[in-house]
C-alpha positions as CSV (number, residue, x, y, z in Angstrom):
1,X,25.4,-1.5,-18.0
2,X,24.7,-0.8,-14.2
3,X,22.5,2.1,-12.7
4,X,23.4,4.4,-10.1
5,X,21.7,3.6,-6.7
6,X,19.2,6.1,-6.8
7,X,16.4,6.7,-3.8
8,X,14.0,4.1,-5.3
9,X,16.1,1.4,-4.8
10,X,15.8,1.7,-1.4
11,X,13.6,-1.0,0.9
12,X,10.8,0.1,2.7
13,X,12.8,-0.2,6.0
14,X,16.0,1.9,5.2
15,X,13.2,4.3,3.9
16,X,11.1,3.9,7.3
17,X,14.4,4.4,9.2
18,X,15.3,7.7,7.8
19,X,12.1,9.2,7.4
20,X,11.5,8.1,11.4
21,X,15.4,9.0,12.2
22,X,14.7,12.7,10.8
23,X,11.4,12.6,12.5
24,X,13.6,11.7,15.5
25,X,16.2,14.3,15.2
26,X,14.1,17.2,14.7
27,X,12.2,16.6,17.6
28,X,14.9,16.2,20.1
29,X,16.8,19.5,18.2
30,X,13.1,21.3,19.2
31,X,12.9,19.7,22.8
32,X,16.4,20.2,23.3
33,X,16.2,24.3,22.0
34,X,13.0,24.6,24.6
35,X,14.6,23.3,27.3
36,X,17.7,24.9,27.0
37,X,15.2,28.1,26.7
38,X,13.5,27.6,29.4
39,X,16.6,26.7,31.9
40,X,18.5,30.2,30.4
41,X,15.3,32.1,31.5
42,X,14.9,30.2,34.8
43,X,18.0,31.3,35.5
44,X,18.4,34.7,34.3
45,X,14.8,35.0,36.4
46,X,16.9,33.1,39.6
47,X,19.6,36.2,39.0
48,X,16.9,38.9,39.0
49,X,15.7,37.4,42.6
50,X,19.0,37.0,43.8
51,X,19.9,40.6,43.4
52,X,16.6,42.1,44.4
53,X,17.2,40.5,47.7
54,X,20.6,42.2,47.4
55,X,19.0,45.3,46.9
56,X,17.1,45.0,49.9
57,X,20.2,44.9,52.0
58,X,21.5,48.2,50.7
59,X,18.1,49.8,51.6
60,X,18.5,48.2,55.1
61,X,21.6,49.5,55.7
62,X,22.0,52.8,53.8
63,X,21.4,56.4,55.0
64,X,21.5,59.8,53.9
65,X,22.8,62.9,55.3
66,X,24.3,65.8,53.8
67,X,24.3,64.6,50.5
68,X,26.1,61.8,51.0
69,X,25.4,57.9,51.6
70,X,26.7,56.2,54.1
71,X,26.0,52.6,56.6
72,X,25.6,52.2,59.5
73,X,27.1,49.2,59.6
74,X,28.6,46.1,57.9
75,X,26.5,45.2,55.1
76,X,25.0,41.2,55.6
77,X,26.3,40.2,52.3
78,X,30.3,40.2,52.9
79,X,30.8,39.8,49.2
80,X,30.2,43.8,49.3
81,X,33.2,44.3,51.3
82,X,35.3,42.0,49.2
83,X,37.6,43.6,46.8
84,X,36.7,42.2,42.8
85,X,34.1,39.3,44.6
86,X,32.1,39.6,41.5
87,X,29.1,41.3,43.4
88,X,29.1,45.0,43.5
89,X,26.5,48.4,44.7
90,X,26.1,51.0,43.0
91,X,23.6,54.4,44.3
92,X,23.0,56.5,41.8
93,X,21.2,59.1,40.3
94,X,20.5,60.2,36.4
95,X,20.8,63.5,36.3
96,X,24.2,62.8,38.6
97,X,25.6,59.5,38.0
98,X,27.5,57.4,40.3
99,X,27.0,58.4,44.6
100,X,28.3,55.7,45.7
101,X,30.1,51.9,45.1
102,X,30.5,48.8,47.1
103,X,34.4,48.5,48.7
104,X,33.6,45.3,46.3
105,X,33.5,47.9,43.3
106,X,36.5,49.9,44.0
107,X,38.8,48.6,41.7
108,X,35.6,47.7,39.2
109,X,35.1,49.6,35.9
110,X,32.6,49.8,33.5
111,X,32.5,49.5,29.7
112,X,29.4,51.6,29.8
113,X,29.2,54.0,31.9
114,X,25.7,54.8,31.3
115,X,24.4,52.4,32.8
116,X,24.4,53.9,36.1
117,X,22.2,57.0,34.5
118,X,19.2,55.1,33.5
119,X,15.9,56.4,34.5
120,X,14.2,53.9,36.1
121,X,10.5,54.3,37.6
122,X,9.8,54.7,41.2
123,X,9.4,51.4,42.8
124,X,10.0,49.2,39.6
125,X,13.0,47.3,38.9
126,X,14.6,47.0,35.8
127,X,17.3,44.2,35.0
128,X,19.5,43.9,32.3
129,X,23.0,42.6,31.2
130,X,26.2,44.8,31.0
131,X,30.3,44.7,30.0
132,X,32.9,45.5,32.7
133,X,36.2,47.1,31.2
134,X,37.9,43.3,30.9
135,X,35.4,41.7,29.0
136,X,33.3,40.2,31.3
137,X,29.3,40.2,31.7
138,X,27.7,40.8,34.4
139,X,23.7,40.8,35.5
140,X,22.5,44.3,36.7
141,X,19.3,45.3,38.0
142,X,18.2,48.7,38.9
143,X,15.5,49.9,41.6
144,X,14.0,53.6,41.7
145,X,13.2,55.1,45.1
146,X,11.9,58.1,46.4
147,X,13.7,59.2,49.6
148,X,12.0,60.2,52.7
149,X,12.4,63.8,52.0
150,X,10.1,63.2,49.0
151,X,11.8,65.1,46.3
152,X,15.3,62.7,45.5
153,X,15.0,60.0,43.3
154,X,18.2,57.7,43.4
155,X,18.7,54.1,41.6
156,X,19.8,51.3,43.7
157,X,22.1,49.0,41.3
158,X,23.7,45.6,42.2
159,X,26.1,43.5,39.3
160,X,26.9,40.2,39.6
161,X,29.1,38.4,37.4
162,X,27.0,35.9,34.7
163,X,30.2,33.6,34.6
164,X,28.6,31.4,37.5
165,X,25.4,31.2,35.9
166,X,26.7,30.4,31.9
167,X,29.1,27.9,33.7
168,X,25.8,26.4,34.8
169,X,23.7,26.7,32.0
170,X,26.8,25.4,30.1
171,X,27.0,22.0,32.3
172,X,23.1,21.7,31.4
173,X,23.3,21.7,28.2
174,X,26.1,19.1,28.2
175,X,24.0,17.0,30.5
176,X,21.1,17.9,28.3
177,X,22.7,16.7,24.7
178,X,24.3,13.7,26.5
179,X,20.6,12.6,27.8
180,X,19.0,13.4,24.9
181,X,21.5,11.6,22.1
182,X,21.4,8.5,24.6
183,X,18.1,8.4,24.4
184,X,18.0,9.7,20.6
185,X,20.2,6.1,20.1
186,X,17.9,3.6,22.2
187,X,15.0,5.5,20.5
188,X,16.4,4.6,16.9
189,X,17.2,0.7,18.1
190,X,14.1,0.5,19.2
191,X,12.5,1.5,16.0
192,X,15.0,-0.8,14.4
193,X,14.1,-3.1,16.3
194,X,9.7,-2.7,16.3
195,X,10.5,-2.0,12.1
196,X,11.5,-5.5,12.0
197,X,8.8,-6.8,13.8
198,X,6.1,-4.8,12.3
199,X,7.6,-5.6,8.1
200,X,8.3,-9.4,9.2
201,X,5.2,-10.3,7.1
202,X,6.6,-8.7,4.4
203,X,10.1,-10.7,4.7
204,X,7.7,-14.0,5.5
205,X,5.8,-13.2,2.0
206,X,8.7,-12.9,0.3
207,X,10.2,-16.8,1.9
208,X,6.5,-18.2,1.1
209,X,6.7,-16.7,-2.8
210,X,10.5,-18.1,-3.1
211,X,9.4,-21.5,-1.7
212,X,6.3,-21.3,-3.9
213,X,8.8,-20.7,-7.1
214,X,11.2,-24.0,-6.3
215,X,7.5,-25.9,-5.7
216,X,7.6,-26.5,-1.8
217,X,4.6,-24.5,-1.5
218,X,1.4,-24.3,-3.3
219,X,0.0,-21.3,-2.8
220,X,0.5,-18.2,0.6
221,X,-0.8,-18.7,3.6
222,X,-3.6,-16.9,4.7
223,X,-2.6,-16.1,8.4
224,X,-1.3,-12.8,7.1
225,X,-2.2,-9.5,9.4
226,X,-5.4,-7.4,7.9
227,X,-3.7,-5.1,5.8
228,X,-2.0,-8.0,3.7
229,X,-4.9,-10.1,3.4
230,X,-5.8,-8.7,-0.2
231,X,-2.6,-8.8,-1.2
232,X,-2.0,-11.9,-0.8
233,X,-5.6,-13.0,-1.9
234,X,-4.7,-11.4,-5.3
235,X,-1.4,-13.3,-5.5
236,X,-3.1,-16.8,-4.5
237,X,-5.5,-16.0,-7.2
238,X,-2.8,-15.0,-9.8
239,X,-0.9,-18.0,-8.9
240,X,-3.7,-20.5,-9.2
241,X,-4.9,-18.5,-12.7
242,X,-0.9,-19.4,-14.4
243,X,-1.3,-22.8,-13.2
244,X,-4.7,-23.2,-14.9
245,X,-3.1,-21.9,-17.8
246,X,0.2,-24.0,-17.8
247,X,-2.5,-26.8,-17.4
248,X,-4.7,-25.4,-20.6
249,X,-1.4,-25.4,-22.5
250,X,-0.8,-29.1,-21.9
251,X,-3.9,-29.7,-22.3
252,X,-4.3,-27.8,-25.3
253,X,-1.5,-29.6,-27.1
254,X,-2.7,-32.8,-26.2
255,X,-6.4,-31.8,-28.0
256,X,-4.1,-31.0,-31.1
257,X,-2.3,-34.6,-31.2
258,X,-5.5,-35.9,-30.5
259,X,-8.0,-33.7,-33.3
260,X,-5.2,-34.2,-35.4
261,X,-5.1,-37.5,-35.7
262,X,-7.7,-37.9,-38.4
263,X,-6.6,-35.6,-40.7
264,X,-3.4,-37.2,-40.9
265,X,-5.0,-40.5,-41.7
266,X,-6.5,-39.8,-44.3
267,X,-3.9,-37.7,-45.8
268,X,-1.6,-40.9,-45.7
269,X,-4.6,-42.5,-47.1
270,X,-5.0,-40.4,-49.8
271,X,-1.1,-40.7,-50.5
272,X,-0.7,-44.3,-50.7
273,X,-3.9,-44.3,-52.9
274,X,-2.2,-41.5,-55.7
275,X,0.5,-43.4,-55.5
276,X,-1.5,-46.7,-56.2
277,X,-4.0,-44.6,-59.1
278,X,-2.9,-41.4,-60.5
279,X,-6.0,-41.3,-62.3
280,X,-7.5,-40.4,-59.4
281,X,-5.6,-37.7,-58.4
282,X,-8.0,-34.8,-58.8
283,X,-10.1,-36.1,-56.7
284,X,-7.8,-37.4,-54.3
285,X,-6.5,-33.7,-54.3
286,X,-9.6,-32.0,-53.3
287,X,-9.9,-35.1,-50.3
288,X,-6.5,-33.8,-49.1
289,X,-7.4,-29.6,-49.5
290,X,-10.1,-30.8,-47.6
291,X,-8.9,-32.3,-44.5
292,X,-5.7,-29.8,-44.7
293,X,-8.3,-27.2,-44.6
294,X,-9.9,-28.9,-41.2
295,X,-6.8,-29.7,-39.6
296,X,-5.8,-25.3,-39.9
297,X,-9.5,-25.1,-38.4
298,X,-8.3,-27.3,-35.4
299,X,-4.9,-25.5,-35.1
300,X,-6.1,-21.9,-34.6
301,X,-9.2,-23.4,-32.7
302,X,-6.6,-24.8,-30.4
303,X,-3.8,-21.6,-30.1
304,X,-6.9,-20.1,-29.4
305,X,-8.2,-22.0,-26.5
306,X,-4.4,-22.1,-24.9
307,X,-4.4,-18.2,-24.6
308,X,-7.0,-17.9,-23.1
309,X,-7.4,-16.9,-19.4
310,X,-10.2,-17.3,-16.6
311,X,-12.6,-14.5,-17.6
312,X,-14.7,-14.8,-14.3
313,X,-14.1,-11.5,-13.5
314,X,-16.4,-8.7,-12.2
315,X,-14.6,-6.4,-14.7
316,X,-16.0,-9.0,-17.7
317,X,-17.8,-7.6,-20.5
318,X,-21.7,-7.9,-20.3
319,X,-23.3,-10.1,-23.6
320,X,-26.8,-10.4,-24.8
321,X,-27.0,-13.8,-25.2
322,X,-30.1,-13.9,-27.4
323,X,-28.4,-12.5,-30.4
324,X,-25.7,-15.0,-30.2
325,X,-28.0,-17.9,-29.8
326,X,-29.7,-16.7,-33.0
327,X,-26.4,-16.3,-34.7
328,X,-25.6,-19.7,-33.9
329,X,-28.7,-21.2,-34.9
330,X,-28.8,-19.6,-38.5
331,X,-25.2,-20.9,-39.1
332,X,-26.3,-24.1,-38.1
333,X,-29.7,-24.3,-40.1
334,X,-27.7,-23.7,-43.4
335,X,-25.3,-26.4,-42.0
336,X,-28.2,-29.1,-41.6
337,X,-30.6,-27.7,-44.1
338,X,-30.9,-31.2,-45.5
339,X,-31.8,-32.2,-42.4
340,X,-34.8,-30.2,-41.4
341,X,-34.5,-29.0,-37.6
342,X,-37.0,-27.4,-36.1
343,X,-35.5,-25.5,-33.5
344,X,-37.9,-24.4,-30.2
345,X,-36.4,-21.5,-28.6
346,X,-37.4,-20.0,-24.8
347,X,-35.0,-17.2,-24.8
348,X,-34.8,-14.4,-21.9
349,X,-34.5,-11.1,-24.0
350,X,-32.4,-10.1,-20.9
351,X,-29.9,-12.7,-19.7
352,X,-26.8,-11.9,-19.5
353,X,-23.4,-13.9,-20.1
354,X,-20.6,-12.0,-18.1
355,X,-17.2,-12.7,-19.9
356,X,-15.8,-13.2,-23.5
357,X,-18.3,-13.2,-26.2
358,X,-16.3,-15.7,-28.4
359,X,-16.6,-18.2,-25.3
360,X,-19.8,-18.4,-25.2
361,X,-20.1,-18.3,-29.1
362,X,-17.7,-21.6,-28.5
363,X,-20.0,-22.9,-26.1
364,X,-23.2,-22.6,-27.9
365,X,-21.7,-24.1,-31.0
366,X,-20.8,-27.1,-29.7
367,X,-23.4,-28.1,-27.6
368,X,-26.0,-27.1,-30.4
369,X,-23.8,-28.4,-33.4
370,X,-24.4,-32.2,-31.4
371,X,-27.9,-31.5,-30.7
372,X,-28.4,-30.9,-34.8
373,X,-25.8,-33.8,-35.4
374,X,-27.3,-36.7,-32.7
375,X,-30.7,-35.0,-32.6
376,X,-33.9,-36.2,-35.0
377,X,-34.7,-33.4,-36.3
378,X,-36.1,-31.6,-32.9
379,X,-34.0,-28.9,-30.4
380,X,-35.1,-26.8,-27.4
381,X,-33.2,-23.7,-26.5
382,X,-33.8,-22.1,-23.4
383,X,-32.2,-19.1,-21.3
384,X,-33.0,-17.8,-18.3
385,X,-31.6,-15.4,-15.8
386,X,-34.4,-15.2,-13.2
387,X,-34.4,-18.5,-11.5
388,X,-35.2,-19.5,-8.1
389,X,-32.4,-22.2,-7.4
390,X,-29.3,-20.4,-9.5
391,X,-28.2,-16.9,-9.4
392,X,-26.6,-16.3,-12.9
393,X,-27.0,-17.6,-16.4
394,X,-28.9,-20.6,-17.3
395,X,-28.6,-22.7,-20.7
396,X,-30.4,-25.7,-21.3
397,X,-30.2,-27.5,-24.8
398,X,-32.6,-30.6,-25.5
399,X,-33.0,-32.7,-28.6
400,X,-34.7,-35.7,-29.4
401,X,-32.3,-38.1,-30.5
402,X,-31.3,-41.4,-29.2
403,X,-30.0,-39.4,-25.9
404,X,-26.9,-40.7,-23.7
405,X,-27.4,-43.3,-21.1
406,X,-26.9,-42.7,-17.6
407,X,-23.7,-44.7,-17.2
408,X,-22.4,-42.5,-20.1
409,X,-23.2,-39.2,-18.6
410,X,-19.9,-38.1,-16.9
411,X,-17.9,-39.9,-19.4
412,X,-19.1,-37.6,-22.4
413,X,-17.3,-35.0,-20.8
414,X,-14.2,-36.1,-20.6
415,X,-11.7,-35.7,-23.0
416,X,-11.7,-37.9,-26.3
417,X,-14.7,-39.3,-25.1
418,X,-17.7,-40.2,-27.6
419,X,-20.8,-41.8,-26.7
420,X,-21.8,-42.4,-30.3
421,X,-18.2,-43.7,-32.2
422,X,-20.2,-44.3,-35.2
423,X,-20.5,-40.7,-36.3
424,X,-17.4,-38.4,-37.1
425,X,-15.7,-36.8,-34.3
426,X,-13.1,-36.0,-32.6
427,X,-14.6,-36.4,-29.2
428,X,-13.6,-33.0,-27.8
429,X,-16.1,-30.4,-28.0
430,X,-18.2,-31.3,-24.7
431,X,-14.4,-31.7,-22.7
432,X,-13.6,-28.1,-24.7
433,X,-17.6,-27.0,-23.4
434,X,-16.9,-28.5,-19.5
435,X,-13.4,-26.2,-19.8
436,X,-14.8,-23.0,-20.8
437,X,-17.9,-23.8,-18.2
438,X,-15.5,-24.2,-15.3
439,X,-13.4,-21.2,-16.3
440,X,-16.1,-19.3,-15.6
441,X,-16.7,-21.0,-12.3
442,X,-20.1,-22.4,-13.3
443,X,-21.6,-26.2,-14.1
444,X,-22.6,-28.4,-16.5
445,X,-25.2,-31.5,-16.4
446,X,-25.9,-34.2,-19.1
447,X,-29.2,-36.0,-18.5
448,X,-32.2,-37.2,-20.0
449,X,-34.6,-34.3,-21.9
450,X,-38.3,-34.5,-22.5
451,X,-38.2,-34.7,-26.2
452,X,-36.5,-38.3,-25.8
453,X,-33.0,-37.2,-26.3
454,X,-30.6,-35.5,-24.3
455,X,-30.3,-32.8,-22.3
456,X,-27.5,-30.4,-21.3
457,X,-28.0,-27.8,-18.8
458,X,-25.0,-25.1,-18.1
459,X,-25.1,-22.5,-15.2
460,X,-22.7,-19.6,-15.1
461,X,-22.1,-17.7,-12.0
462,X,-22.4,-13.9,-11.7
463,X,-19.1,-11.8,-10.9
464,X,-20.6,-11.5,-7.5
465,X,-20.7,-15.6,-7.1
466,X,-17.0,-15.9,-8.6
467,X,-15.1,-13.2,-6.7
């Protein structure tokens, strides 16, 4: 069953596009209705100048006598002589009306009327816009004198028709729109273009990860701009952390071939002999419960170990580890009771182990369960969390057994190994101990101890080491 495309399917460039392209848009709309603002009033304002000039000639030229107006001579703007040139005089006065029009004006006829009776102030100009009897609009402005006899007021009016003037605020605005969406288009290319550049990380992350998938590539690069940097830090780091653990799974079944080897043994053992000596069978029985019992011990042991993940993490959980090293050590005494240990113990009532408190319950046990098992009856425990040469957690175990020579050191850590083979084992807790250690990004250090034995010493890092 498909989806419909909704807006969150969209890639961060088609979403970068629009957002910019409606960014884009309604800033050229804004520039575009300013302009086109400003060049209307420019020149409306270029109108108004025009006619006051026009006005000027009228006052030049006009006198009054008897009432009436009349020139002296020809006006210098021949349009006024012009029948219908589009520029017309008007003298008037408000309580009156018209006086007098233009020869332009003779065949010229208002909408309004009115017009001509407007009271305007002595020496002010007013302008406005008007409708002539076809339809058409025309710019008037109106000037208020006083005559020289001091008591007439009359308005000097000119009209000119507006069709010039929207003709050429109509050509600007095509000239304006055909500027601005030209440069509206390179504008968007542009961004198409600088988009591409600036998300090409983003396309080269997503090569590397495909590459790193079909195993050309181990892990991302690291020449990744700033912003990236953690990004791709986090995804080496997740990377590297499902590798460990497709490794701990292999490694994990191996250990259970290996640990179960034993058990198996001796349950064919047991088999042939019940089938050699039924008499025997109860307690041939209890010999298989037995190591049936220890091989479920080494199968959840082991499912345990292969889900588990690299806890070096400044979000782990803080553990005491005195109370688990006492736990340990009273599970152990009723273990080896027969045997008598006495246990020394140097513990730091505040270290710290930063991680999973069943790892370190893991780690303790097996280190200590050898020292018990190889040791002669004599363990050292110490912890500390305040030394000079380690920031972190320090464990160091000690017994006095037979130790483990120096040529036998590094091999007790591997896996399988056993320095003594003539005591049961399986040869995997120090390889399962040396896991867990480096998990947590720390070390681990067989040599000889003081009390004649041997001596293991295990450091793990802080969250502020491992991050």
């Amino acid at each position: 069953m498909t989806t419909p495309a909704n807006s969150s399917n969209y890639s961060i460039q088609t979403r970068l596009v629009i957002s910019f392209s409606i960014l884009l848009f309604v800033f050229l709309g804004l520039t575009s209705v300013v302009l086109d603002r400003a060049f209307r009033n420019s020149i409306e304002a270029g109108a108004s100048e025009r006619l006051q000039v026009q006005i000027y000639l009228l006052l030049a030229a006009a006198e009054f006598s008897d009432g009436e107006f009349y020139f002296l001579g020809d006006l210098r703007e021949p349009r006024f002589g012009q029948l219908n040139s589009g520029l017309y005089g008007f003298i008037s006065r408000p309580s009156l009306g018209e006086l007098w029009r233009s020869d332009s004006a003779r065949a010229f006829s208002l909408l309004d009327a009115q017009v001509l009776r407007q009271s305007v102030q002595i020496g002010e100009t007013q302008f406005s816009k008007t409708m002539s009897a076809d339809n058409e609009e025309y710019f008037v402005l109106s000037y208020g004198i006083l005559w020289e006899d001091g008591i007439s007021e009359f308005n000097f009016t000119v009209m000119e028709n507006a069709a010039p003037y929207y003709s050429e605020i109509s050509n600007f605005r095509t000239s304006l729109w055909s500027w601005l969406g030209g440069a509206a288009l390179l504008l968007l290319l542009v961004q198409y273009f600088l988009m591409r550049w600036g998300l090409s990380p983003l396309y080269r992350m997503a090569r590397d990860l495909k590459q790193i998938e079909a195993g050309e590539k181990n892990q991302l690069a690291e020449n990744y701009p700033q912003e990236l940097q953690g990004v791709t830090k986090n995804l080496n780091v997740l990377i590297e952390t499902e590798r460990k653990q497709q490794e701990r799974y292999r490694t994990t079944l191996g250990d259970l071939a290996h640990s179960l080897k034993t058990p198996l043994a001796v349950i064919a053992g047991v088999m042939q002999t019940l089938s050699k000596k039924p008499d025997d069978s109860n307690e041939q029985l209890g010999a298989v419960e037995e190591q049936l019992g220890r091989m479920n011990q080494i199968v959840s042991y082991q499912l345990q170990r292969a889900v588990q993940s690299n806890n070096s993490s400044a979000l782990a959980r803080q553990v005491l580890v005195k109370p688990i090293v006492e736990k340990v050590l009273d599970a152990l005494a009723k273990v080896y009771r027969a045997k008598s240990v006495s246990v020394t113990q140097y513990l730091d009532p505040n270290a710290i182990f930063y991680g999973d408190e069943r790892d370190l319950l893991e780690v303790l046990g097996n280190v200590l369960d050898n020292a018990f098992k190889y040791g002669r009856g004599e363990v050292s425990i110490k912890t500390d969390s305040r030394i000079e040469s380690f920031q972190g957690l320090e464990i160091v175990i000690e017994d006095n057994g037979y130790g483990i020579s120096e040529e036998k050191q590094e091999f007790v850590l591997q896996r399988g190994a056993r320095a003594d083979t003539l005591v049961q084992g399986q040869g995997i807790g120090l390889a399962v101990v040396t896991d867990i250690v480096s998990s947590y990004g720390g070390t681990i250090l067989v040599g000889p101890s003081d009390l004649g034995g041997a001596k293991i010493t295990m450091g793990f890092n802080s969250p502020r080491q491992t991050t």
